[in-house]
Residue frames as qw, qx, qy, qz and C-alpha x, y, z in Angstrom:
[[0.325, -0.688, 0.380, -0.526, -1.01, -11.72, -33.18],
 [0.476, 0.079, -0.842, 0.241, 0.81, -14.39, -31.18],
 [0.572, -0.659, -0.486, 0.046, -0.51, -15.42, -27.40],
 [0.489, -0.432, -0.374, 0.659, 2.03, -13.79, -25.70],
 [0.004, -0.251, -0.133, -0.959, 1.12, -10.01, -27.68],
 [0.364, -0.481, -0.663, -0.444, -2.31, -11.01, -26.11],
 [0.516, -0.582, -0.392, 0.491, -1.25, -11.64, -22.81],
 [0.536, 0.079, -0.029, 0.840, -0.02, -8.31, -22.90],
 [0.125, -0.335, -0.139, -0.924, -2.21, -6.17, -24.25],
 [0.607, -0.409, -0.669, -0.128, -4.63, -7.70, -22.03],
 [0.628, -0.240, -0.322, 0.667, -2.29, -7.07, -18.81],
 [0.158, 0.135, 0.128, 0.970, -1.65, -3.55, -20.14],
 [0.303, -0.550, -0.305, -0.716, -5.24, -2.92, -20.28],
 [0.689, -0.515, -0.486, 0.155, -6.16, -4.14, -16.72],
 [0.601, -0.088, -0.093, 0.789, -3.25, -2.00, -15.97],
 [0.085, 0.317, 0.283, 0.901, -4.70, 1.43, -17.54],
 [0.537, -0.654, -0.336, -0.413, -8.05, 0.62, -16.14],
 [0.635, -0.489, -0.401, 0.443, -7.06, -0.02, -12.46],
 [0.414, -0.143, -0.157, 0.885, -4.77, 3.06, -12.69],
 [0.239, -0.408, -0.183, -0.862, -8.32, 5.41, -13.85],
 [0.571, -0.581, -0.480, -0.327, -10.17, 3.87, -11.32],
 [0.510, -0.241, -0.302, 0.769, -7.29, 4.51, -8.78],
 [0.156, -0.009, 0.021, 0.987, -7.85, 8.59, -9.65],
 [0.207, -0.284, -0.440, -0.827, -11.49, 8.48, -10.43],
 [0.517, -0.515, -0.679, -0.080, -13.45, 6.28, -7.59],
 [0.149, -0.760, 0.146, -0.615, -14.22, 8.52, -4.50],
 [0.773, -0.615, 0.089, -0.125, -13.30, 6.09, -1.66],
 [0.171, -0.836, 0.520, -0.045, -9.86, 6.21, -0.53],
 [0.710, -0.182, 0.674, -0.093, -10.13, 2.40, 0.26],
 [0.740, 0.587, 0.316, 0.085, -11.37, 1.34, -3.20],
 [0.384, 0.879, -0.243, -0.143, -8.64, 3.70, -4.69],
 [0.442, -0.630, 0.613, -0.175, -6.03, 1.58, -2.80],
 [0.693, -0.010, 0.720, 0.047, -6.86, -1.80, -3.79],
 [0.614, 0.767, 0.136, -0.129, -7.73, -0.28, -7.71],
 [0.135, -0.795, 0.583, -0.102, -3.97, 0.33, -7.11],
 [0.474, -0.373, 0.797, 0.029, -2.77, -3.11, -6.29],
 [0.782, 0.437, 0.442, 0.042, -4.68, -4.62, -9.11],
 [0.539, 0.809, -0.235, -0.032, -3.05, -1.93, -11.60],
 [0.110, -0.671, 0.733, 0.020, 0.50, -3.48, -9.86],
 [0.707, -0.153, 0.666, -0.182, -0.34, -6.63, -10.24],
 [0.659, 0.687, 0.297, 0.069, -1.53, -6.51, -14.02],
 [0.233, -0.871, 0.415, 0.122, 2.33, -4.73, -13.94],
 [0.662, -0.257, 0.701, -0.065, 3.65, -7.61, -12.84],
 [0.772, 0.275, 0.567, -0.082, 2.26, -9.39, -15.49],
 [0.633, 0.757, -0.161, 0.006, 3.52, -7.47, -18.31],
 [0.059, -0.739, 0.665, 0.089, 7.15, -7.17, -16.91],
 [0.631, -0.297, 0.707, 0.113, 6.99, -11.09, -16.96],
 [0.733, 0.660, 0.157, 0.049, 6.16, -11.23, -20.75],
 [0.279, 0.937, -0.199, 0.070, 9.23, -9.35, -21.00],
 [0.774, 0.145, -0.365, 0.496, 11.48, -11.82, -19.43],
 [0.047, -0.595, 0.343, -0.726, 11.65, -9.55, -16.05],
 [0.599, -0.370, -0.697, -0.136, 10.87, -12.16, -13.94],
 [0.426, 0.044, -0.303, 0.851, 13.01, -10.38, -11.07],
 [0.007, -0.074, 0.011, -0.997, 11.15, -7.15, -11.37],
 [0.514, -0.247, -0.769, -0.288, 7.57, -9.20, -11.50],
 [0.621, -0.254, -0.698, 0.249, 8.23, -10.91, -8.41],
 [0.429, 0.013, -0.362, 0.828, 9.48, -8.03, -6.78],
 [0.239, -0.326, -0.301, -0.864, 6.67, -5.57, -7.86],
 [0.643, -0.320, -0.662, -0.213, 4.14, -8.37, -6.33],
 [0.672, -0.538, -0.417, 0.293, 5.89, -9.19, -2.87],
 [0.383, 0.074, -0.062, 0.918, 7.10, -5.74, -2.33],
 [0.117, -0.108, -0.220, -0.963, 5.08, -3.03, -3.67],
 [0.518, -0.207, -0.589, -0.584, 1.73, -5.31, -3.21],
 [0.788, -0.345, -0.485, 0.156, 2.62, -7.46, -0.11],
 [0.419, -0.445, -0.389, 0.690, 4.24, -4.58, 2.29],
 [0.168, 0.017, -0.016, 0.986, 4.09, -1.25, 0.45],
 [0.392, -0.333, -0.394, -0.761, 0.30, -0.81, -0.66],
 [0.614, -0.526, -0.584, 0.076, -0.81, -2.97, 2.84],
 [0.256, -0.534, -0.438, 0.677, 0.70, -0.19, 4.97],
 [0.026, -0.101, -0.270, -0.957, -0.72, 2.32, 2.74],
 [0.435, -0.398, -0.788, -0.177, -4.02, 0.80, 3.39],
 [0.498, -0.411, -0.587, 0.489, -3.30, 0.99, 7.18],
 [0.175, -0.298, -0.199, 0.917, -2.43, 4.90, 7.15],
 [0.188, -0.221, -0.154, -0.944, -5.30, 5.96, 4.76],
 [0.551, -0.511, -0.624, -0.213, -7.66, 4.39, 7.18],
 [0.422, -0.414, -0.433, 0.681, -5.60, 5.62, 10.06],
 [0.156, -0.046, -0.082, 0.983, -5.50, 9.42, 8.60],
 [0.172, 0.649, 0.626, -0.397, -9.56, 9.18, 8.54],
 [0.098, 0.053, 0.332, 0.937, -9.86, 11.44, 5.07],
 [0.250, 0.625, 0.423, -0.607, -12.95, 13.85, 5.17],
 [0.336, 0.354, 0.602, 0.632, -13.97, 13.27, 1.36],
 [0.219, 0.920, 0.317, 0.069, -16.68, 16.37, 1.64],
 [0.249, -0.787, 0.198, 0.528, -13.85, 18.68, 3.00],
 [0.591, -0.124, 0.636, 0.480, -11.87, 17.36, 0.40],
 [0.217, 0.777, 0.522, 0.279, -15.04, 18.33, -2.64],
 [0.101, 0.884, 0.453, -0.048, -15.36, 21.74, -1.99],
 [0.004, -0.760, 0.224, 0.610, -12.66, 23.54, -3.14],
 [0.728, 0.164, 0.663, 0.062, -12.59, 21.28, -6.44],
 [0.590, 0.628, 0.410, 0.299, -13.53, 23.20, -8.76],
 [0.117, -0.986, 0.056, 0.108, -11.06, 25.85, -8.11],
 [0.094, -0.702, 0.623, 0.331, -8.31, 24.12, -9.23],
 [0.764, 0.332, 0.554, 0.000, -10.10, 22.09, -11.55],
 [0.586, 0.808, 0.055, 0.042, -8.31, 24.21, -14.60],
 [0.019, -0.736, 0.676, -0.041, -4.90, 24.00, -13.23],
 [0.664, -0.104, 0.737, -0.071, -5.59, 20.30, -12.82],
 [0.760, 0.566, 0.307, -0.084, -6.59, 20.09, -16.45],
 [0.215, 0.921, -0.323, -0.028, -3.90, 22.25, -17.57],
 [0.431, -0.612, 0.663, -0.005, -1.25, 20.15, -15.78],
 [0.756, 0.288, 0.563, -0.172, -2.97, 16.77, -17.38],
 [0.652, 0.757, -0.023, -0.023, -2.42, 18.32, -20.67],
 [0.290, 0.790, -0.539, 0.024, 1.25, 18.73, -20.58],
 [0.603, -0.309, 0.735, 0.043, 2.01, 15.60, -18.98],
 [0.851, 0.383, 0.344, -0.104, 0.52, 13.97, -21.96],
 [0.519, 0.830, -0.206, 0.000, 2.28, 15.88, -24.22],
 [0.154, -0.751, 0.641, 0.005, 5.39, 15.32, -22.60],
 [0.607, -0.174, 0.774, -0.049, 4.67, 11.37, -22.92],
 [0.777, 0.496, 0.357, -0.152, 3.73, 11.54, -26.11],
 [0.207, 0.937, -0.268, -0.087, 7.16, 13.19, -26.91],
 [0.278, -0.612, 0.735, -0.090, 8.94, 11.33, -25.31],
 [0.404, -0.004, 0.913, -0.062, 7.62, 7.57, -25.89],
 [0.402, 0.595, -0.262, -0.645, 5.60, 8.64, -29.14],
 [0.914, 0.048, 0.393, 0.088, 5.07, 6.18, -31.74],
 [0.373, 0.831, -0.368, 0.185, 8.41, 8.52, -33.74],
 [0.129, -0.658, 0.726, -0.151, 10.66, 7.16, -31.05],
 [0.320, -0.195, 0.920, -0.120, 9.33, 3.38, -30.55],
 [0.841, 0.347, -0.016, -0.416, 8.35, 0.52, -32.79],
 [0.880, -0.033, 0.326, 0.344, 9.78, -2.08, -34.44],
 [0.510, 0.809, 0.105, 0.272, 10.89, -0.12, -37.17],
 [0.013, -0.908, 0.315, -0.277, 12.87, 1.70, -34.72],
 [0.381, -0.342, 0.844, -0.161, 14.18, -1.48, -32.23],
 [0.369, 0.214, -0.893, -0.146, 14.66, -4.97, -33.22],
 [0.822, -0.437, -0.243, -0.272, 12.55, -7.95, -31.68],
 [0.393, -0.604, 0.665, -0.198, 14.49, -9.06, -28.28],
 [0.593, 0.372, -0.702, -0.133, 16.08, -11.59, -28.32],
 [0.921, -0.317, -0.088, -0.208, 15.05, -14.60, -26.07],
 [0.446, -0.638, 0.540, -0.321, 17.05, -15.67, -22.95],
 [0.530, 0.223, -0.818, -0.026, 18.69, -18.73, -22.46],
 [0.805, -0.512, -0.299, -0.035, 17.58, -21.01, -18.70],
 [0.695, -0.288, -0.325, 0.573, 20.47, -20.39, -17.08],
 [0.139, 0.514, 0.013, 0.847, 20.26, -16.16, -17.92],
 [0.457, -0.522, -0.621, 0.366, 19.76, -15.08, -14.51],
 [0.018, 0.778, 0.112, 0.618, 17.94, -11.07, -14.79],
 [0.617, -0.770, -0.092, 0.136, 18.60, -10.93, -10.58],
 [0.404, -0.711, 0.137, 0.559, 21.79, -10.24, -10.87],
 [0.437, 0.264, 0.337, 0.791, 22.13, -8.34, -13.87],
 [0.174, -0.883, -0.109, -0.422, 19.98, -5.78, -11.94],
 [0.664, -0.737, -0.114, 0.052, 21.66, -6.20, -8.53],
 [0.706, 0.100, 0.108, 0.692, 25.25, -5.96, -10.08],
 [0.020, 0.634, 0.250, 0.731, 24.31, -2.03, -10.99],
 [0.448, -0.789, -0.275, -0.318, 21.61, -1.44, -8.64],
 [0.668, -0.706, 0.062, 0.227, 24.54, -1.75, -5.27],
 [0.623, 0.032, 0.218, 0.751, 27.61, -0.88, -7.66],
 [0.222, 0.154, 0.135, 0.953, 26.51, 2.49, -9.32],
 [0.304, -0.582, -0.146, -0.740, 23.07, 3.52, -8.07],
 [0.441, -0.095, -0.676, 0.583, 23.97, 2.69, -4.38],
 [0.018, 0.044, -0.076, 0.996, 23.12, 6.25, -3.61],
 [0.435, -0.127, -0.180, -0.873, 20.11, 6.37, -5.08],
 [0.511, -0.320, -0.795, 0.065, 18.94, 2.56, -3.71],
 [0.397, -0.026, -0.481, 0.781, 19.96, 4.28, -0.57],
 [0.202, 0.101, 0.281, -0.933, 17.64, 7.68, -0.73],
 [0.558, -0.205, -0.486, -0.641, 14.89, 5.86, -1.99],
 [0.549, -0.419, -0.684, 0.235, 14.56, 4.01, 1.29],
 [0.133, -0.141, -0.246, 0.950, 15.04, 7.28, 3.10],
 [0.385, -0.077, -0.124, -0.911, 12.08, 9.37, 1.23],
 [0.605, -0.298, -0.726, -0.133, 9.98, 5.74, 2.37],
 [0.412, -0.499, -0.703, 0.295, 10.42, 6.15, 5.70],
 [0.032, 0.005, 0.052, -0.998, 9.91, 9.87, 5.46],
 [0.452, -0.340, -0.273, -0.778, 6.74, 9.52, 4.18],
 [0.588, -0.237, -0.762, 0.131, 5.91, 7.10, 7.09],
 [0.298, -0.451, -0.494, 0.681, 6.75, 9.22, 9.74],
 [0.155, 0.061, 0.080, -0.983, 4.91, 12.06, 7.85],
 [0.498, -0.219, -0.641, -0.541, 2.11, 9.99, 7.80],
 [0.485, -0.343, -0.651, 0.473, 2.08, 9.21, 11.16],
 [0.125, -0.243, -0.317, 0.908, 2.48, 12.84, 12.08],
 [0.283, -0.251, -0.211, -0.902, -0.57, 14.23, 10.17],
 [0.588, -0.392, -0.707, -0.020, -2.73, 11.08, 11.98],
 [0.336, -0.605, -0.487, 0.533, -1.60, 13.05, 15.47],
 [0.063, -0.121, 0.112, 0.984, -1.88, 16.48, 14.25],
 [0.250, -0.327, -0.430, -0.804, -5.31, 16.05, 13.25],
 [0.645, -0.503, -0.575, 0.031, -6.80, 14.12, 16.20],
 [0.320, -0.851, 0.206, -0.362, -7.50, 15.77, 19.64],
 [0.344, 0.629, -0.654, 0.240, -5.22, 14.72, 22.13],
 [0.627, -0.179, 0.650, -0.391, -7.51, 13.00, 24.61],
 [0.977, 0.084, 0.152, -0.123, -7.83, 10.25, 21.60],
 [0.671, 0.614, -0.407, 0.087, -4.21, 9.92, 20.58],
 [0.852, -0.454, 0.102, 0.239, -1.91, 7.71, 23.37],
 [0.156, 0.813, -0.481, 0.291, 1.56, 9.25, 24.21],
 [0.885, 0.025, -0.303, 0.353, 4.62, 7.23, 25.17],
 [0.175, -0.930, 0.306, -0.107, 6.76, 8.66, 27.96],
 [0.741, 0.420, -0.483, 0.201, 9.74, 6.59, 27.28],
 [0.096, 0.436, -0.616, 0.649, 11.89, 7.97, 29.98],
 [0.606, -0.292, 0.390, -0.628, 9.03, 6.82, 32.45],
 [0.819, 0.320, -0.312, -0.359, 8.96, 3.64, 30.83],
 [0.675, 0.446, -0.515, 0.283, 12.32, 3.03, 31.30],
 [0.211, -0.471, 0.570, -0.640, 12.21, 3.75, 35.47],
 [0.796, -0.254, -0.154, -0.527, 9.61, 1.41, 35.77],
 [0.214, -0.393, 0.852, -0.270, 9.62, -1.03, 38.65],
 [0.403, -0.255, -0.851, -0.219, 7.94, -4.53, 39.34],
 [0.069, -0.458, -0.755, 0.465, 6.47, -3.49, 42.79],
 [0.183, 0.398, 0.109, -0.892, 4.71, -0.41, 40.49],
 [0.511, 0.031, -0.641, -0.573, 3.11, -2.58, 37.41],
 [0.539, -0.129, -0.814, -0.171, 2.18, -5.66, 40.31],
 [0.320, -0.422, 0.281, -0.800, 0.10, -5.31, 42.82],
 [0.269, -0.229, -0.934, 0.057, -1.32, -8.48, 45.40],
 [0.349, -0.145, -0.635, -0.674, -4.44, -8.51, 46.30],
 [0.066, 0.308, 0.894, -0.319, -6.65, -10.24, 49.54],
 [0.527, -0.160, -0.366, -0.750, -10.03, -11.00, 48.61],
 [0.661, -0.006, 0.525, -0.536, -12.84, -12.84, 50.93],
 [0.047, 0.065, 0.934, 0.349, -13.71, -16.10, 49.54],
 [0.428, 0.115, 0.324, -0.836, -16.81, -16.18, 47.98],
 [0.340, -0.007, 0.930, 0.142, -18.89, -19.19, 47.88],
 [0.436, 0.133, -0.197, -0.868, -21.24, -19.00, 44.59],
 [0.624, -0.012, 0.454, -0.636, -24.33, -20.23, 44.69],
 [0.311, -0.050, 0.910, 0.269, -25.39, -23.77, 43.10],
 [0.279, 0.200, -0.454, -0.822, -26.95, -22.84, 39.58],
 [0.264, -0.139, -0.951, -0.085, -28.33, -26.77, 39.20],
 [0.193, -0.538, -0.733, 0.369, -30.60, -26.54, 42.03],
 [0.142, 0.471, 0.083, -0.867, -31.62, -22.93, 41.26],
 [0.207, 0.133, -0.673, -0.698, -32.39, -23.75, 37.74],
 [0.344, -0.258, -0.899, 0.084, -34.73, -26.94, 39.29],
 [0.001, -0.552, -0.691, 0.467, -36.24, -25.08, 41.65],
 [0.285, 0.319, -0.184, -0.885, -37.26, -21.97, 39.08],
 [0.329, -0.009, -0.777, -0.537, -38.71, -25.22, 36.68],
 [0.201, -0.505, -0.831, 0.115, -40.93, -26.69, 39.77],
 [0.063, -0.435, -0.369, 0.819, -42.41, -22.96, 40.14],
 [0.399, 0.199, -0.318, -0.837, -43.60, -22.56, 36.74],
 [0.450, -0.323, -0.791, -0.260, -45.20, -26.24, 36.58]]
């Protein structure tokens, strides 16, 4: 086994774990960050692979904007783990059931019948000047435009349907409403108001202080 098969399997594992402790730990928060570690330990394989591109991207992307505003909204939507418990075991055999055929389906699909050496050659190592950015970006805005396209869409969907369960669940004396249109009438002689106040001289602390210290002696 060379270093870099280590790195890997290494990576890979870090990867597996993070992604059971993502499904298994009961605090939302802790699932969240169990999450960024499994993307991170990602990362790390794709760069073994000469993906440096896809690495980077994973990192300052997925790690550095997507999983921080996740963060934000499962703290904002306030989850009620007991509520959450107590219908559990009621679809705890359709959950199991489901579990099972995924597997299968990945084991069909990605089996050790479909991949090995035996089946694919070793890659073949890049030259310095092989530049993987725009042999994805050449595709990625030429023929899957489209899809680039709805995948930003179903992002800010879930945003704004995150948002909306946050007000839907909260009463409405804690949730602040924007009245735009009022917003937009607004004068300066209605936000600023002046003021007359009496002057008031305040008393001299120094000499108070002094005259409290010659009362206790």
């Amino acid at each position: 086994m060379t270093f870099l098969e280590f790195i890997f399997y290494v990576l890979a594992g870090i990867a597996i774990v993070g992604a059971l402790m993502m499904i298994t730990v009961k605090n939302p928060v802790k699932a969240t960050l169990w999450l960024v570690l499994s993307f991170i330990a990602t990362a790390g394989v794709w760069l073994t692979a000469q993906a440096e591109f896809l690495g980077l991207v994973l990192i300052l992307v997925y790690v550095g904007a997507l999983m921080v505003l996740f963060l934000f909204v499962v703290m904002m939507i306030d989850i009620n783990i007991a509520e959450i418990k107590e219908n559990f075991t009621d679809y705890l055999p359709i959950g199991v059931l489901a579990s099972v055929a995924i597997l299968a389906m990945l084991y069909m699909v990605v089996g050790p019948s479909h991949f090995g050496l035996d089946k694919y050659a070793t890659p073949e190592g890049f030259s310095a000047d092989y530049s993987n950015t725009r042999v994805i970006a050449i595709p990625l805005y030429t023929e899957h435009v489209y899809a680039f396209i709805l995948a930003a869409v179903l992002l800010l969907v879930g945003i704004v349907a995150a948002i909306t369960l946050v007000l839907g669940r909260r009463s409405t004396t804690f949730v602040l409403h924007q009245d735009i249109d009022k917003q937009v009438k607004v004068q300066a002689k209605d936000r600023f108001k002046m003021v007359k106040m009496d002057s008031v001289v305040e008393k001299d602390v120094v000499k108070d202080a002094s005259k409290v210290e010659e009362d206790k002696s």
